[in-house]
Every structure is written in C-alpha cells, then in structure tokens.
Backbone as numpy.savetxt, mean C-alpha at the origin, in Angstrom:
# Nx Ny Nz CAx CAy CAz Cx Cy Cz
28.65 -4.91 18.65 27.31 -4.56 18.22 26.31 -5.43 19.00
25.33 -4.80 19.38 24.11 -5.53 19.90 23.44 -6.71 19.20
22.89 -7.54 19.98 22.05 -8.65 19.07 21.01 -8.43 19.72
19.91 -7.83 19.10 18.87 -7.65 19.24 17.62 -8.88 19.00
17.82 -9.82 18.24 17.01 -10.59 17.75 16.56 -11.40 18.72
15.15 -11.87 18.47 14.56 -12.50 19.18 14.10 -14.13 18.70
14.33 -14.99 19.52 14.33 -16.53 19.12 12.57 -16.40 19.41
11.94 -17.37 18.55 10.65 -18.04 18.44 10.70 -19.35 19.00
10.16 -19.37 20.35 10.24 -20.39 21.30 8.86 -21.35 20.48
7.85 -21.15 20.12 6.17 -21.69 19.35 5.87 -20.59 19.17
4.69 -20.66 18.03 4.54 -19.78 17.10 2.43 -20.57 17.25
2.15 -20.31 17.60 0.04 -20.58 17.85 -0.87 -19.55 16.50
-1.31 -20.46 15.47 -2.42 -19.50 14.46 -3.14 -19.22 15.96
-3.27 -18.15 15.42 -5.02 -17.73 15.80 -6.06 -17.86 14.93
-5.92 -16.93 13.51 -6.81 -16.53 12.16 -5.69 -16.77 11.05
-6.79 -17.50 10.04 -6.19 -17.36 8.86 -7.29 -16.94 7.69
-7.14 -15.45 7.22 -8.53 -14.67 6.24 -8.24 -14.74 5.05
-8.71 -13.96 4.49 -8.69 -14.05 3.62 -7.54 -13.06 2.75
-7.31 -11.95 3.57 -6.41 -10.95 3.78 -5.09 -10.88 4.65
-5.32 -11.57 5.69 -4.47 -11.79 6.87 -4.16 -12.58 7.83
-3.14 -13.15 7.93 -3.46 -14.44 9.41 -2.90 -14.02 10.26
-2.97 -14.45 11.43 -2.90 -13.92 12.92 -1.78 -15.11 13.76
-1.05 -14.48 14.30 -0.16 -15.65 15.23 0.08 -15.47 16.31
0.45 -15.62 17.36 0.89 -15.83 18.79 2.71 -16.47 18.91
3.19 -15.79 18.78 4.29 -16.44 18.50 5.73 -16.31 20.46
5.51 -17.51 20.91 6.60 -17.03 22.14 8.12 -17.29 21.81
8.17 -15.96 22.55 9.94 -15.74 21.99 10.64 -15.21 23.30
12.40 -16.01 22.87 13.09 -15.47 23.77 13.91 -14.63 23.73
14.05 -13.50 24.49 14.31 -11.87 23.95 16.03 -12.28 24.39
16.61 -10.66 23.86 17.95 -10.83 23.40 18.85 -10.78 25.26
17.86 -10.48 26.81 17.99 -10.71 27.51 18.14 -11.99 28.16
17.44 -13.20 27.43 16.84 -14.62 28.19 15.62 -14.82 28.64
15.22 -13.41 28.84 13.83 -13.83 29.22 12.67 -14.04 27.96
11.45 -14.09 28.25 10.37 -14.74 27.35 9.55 -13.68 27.09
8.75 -13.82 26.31 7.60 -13.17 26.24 6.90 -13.49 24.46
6.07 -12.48 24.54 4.63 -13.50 23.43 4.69 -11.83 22.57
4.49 -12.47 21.31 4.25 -11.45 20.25 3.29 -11.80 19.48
2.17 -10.84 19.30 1.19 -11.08 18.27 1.60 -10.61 16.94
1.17 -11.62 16.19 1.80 -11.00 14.50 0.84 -11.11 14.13
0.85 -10.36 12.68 -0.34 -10.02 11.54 0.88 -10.54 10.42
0.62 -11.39 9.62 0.71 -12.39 8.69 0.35 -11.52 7.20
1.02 -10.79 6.44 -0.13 -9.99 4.88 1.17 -10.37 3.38
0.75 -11.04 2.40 1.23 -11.14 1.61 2.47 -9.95 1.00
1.92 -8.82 1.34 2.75 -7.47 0.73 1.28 -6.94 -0.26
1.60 -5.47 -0.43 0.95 -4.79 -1.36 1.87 -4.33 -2.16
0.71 -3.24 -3.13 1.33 -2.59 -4.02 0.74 -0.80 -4.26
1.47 0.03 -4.04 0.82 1.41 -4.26 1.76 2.54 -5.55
0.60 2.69 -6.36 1.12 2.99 -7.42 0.47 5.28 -7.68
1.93 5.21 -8.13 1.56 7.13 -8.40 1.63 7.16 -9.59
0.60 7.53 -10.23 -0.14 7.59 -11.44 -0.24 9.13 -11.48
0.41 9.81 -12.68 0.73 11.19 -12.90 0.16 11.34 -14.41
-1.16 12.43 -14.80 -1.39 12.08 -15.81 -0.17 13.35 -16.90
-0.58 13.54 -18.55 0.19 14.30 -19.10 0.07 15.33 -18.51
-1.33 16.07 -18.06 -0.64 17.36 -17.74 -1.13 17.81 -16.18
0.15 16.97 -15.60 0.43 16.93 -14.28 -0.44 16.82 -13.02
-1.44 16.15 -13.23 -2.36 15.44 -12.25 -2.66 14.63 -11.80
-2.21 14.13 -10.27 -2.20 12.52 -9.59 -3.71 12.31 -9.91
-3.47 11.06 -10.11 -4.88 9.83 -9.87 -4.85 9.41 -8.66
-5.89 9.82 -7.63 -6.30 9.23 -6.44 -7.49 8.43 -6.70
-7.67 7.37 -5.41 -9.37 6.71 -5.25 -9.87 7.06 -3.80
-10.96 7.49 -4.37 -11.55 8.07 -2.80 -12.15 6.45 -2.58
-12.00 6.02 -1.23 -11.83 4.74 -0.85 -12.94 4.60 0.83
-13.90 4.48 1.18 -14.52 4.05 2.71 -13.26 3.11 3.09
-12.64 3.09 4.31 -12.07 2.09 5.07 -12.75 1.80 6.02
-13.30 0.46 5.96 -14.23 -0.02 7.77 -12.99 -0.17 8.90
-11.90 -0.47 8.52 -11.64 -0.09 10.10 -11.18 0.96 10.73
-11.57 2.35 9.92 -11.70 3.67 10.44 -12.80 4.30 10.25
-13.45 3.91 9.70 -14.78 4.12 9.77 -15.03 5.51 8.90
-14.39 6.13 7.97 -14.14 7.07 7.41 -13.85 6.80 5.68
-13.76 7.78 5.13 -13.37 7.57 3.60 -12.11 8.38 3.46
-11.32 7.90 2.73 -10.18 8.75 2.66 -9.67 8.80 1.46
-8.64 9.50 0.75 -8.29 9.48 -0.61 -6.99 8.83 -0.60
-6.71 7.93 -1.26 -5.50 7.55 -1.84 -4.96 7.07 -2.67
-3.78 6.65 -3.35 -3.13 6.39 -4.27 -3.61 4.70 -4.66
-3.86 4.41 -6.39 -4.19 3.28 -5.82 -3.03 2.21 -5.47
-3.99 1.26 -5.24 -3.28 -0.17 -4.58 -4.12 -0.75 -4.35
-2.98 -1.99 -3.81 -3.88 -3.65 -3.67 -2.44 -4.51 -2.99
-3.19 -5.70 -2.88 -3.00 -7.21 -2.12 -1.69 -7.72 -3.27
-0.59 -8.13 -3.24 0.10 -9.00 -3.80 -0.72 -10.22 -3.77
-0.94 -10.98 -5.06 -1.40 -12.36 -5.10 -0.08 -13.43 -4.96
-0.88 -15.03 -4.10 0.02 -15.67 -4.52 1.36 -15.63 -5.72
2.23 -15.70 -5.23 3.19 -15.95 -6.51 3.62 -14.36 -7.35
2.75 -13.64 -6.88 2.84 -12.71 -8.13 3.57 -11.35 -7.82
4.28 -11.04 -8.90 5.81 -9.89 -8.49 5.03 -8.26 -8.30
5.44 -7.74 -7.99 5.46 -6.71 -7.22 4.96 -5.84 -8.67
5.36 -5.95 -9.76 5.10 -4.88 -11.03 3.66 -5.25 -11.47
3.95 -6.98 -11.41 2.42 -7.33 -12.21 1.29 -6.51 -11.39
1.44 -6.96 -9.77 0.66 -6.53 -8.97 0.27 -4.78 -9.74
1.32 -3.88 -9.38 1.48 -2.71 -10.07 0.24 -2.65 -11.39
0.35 -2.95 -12.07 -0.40 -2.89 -13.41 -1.72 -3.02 -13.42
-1.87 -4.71 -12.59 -3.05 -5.07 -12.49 -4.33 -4.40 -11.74
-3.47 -3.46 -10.45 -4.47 -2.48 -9.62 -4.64 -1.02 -10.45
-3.86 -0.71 -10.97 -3.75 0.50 -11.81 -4.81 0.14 -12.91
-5.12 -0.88 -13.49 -6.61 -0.87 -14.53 -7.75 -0.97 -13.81
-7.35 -2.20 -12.73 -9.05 -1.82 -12.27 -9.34 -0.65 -11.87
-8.45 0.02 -10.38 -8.63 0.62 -9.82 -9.07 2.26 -10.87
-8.19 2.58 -11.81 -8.61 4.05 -12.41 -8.77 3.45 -13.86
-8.43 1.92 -14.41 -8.80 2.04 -15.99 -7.77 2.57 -16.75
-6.77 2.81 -16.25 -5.57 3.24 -17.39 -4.29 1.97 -16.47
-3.96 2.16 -17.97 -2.64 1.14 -17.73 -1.44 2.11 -18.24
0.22 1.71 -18.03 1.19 1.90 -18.91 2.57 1.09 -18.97
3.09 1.37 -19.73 4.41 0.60 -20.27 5.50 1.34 -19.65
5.64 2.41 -18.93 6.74 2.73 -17.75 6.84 2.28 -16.21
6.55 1.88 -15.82 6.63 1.43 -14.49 7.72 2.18 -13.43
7.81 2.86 -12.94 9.44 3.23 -12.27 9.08 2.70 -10.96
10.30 1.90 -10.08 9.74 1.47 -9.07 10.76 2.51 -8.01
9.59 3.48 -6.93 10.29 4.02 -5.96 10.58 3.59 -5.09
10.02 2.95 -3.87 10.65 2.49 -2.72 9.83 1.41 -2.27
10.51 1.01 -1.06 9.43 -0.07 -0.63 9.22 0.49 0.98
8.59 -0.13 1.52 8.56 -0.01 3.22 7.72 -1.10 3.90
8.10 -1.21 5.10 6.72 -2.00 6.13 6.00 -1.32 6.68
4.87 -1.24 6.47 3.68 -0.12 7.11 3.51 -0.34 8.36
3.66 -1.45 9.20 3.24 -1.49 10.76 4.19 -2.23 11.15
5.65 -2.19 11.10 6.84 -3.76 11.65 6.48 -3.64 13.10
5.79 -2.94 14.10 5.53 -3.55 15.20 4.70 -4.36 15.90
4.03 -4.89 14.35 2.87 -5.86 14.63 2.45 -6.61 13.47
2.91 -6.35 12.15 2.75 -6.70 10.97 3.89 -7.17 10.34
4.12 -7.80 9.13 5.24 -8.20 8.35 5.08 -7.55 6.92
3.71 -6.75 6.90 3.45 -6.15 5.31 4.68 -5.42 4.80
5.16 -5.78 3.86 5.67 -4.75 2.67 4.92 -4.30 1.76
5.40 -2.61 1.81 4.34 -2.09 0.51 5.33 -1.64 -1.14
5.16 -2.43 -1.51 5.93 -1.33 -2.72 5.59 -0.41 -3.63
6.56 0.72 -3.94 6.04 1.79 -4.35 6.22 2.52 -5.70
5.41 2.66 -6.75 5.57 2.71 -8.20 5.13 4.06 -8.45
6.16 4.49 -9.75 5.49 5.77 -10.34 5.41 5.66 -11.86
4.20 5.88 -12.26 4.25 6.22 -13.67 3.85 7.37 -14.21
4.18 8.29 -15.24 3.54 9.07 -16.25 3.06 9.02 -17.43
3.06 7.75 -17.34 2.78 7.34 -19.16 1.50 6.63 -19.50
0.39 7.52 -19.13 -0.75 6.50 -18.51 -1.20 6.05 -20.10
-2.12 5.17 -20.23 -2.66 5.33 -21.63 -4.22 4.27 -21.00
-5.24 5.01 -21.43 -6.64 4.53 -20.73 -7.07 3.14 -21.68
-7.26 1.90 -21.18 -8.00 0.96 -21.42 -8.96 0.76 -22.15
-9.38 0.13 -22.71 -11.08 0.62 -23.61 -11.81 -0.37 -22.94
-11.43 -1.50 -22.25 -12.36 -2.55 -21.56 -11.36 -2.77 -20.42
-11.49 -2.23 -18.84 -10.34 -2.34 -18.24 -11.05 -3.42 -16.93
-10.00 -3.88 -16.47 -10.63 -5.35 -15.73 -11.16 -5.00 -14.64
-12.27 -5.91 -14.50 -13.40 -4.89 -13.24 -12.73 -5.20 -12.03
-13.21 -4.41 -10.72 -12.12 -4.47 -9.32 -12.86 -5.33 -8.96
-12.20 -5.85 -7.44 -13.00 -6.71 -6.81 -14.50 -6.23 -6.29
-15.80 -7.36 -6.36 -16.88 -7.02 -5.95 -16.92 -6.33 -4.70
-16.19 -6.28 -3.97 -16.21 -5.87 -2.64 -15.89 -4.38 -2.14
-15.42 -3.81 -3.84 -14.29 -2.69 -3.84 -14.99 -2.00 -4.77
-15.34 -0.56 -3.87 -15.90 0.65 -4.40 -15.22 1.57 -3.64
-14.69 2.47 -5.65 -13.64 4.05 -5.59 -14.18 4.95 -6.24
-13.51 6.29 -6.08 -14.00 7.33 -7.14 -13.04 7.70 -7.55
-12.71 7.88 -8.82 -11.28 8.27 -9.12 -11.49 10.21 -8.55
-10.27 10.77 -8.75 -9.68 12.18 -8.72 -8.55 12.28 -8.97
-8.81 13.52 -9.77 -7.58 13.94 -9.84 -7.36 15.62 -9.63
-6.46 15.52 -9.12 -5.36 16.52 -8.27 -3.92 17.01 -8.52
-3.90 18.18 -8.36 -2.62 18.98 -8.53 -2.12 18.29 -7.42
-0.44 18.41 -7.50 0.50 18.65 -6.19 -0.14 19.05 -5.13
-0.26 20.80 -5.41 -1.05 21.45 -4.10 -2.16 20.86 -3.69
-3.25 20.69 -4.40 -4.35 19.63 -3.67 -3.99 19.05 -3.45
-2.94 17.97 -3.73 -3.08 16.91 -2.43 -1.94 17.21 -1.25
-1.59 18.11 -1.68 -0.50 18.40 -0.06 -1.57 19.30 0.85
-2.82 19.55 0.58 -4.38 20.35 1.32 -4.60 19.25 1.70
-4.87 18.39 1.05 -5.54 17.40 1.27 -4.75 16.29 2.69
-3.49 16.37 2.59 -2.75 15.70 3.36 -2.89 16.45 4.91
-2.42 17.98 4.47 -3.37 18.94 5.81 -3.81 18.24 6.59
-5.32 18.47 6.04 -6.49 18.45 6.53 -7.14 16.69 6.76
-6.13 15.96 6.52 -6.16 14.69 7.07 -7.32 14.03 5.94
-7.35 14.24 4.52 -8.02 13.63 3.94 -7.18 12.52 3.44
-5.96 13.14 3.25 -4.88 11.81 3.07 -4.42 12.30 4.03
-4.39 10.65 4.72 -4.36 10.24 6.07 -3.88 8.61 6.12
-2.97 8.24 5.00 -2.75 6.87 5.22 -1.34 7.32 4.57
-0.41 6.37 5.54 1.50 6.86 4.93 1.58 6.36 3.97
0.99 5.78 3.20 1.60 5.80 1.12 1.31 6.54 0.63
0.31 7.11 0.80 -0.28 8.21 0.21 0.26 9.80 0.26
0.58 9.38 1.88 1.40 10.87 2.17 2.88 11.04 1.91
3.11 9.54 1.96 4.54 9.35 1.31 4.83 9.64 0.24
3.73 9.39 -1.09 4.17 9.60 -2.24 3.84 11.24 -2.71
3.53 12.02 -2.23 2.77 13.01 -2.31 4.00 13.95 -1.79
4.53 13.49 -0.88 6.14 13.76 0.06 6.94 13.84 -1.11
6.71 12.25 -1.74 7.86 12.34 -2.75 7.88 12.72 -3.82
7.00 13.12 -4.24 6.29 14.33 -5.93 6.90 15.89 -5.52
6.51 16.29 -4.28 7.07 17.31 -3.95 8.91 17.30 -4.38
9.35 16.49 -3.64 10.67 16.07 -3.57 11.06 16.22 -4.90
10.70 15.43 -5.82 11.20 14.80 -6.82 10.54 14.95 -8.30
9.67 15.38 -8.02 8.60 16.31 -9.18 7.97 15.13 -9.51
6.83 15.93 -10.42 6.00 14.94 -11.14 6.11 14.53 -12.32
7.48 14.68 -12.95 7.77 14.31 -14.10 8.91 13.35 -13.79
C-alpha cells in the first residue's frame, strides 16, 4: 500500500480570527521532495435538519459576504471551545429558528474543504421540534429568515442554486433518501 502522508518540515501562523487561523506549513511529500501548504485552522461546525410535524424543513435564508449573495440553508454554527457536537446542535437550533428538541439523531459528519481546511461539519436530524417561549438571541452579527419548505421546494431550490452550499444539499439529498420521518 502507498504512503501517502506528508511530514511537516515548520508550520508559520499567518492569522489567528476569530473564526479561523491561517498557517503555512512546509512539508516533505511522500516522494522526498518539499513543498508548502496553506491551511485554514476551524474548530468544526454543526448543521442541523429540523423537520416540523407536518413535514416541513426549517431553513435560514442567510447573506454570505464571501459570496456576496444570500442563500438558504439548514441551520448551523461554529463548535465552541470544549463543546460536543450535540450541545453545539441544540444551541444553534434555538437561536437560529427558536425551537428546540429532545431527539437529536446524529447523521453524518464530513470535511467541507480537506484541500485547504481541517473543518468538520456534523450532521443532525430532528422531528420533534417543540418552540421556545424565550429562545436565546443569535449572535449580533447574525441575521436569518426562517422558511419553511416541502421536500420538493427545496430540491427547486437546490436546482436553481438557491441552495448552493453542500450541507444543505446534502441533507436535502438525504431526506429524499431517507424520508422525513
């Protein structure tokens, strides 16, 4: 079998944000020779499919500045220090739409960019929503609109490139697949 792996000869910050840090890392490839890899540094997220009783995803219509566009998707968020992958789950699911629940099912995980990133996203489904009466406000920085949508709307929606980000289209993939119950 091949050994593909690559040794980290120095590893140079560039940025460290608030969201992401940046590295320069030189490495020696599974040939001998050298070369330099830029990494993106991200705690992990969390993206959650929120199915209400009678069978309608919760999306957040969301502006992204570094596409310069608005797009719809499932919510999510930033893993905090320390904090597991479900809490995360819960905690974006009130701000983000205001309903919480006591099922959690966890579907998959993935790395959204491994050719330049280290993010893991993990991926939750619930149906058991039950709405908040005081639900914890999102970050100041973070403005959504909730929607909600049949299956078919959002597989239009995936079309026509309104969902246009792979969790979104992933989970939408996997409702089809696997129903919404």
């Amino acid at each position: 079998m091949t050994n593909f792996s690559e040794k980290t000869i120095h590893t140079k910050p560039i940025f460290d944000g608030k969201v992401i840090s940046v590295q320069v890392d030189d490495i020696t490839l599974p040939n001998g020779k050298t070369s330099k890899r830029e990494i993106v540094k991200h705690p992990g997220a969390v993206g959650i499919i929120p199915v209400t009783t009678d069978n309608k995803i919760i999306f957040v219509k969301q502006y992204r500045k570094p596409l310069e566009k608005t797009l719809v998707e499932i919510p999510a968020g930033k893993l905090e220090q320390g904090e597991a992958p479900e809490v995360t789950a819960l905690r974006e699911l009130e701000e983000e739409t205001g309903y919480t629940t006591d099922q959690l099912t966890y579907v998959t995980s993935f790395y959204t960019s491994p050719g330049f990133a280290d993010e893991i996203m993990y991926l939750y489904k619930t149906s058991s929503l039950e709405k908040v009466e005081n639900p914890k406000a999102m970050d100041e920085d973070e403005f959504v609109e909730l929607m909600e949508l049949s299956l078919e709307e959002a597989e239009t929606l995936v079309a026509n490139q309104e969902i246009h980000d792979a969790k979104t289209a992933y989970a939408v993939l996997y409702l089809k697949h696997k129903g919404l119950r």
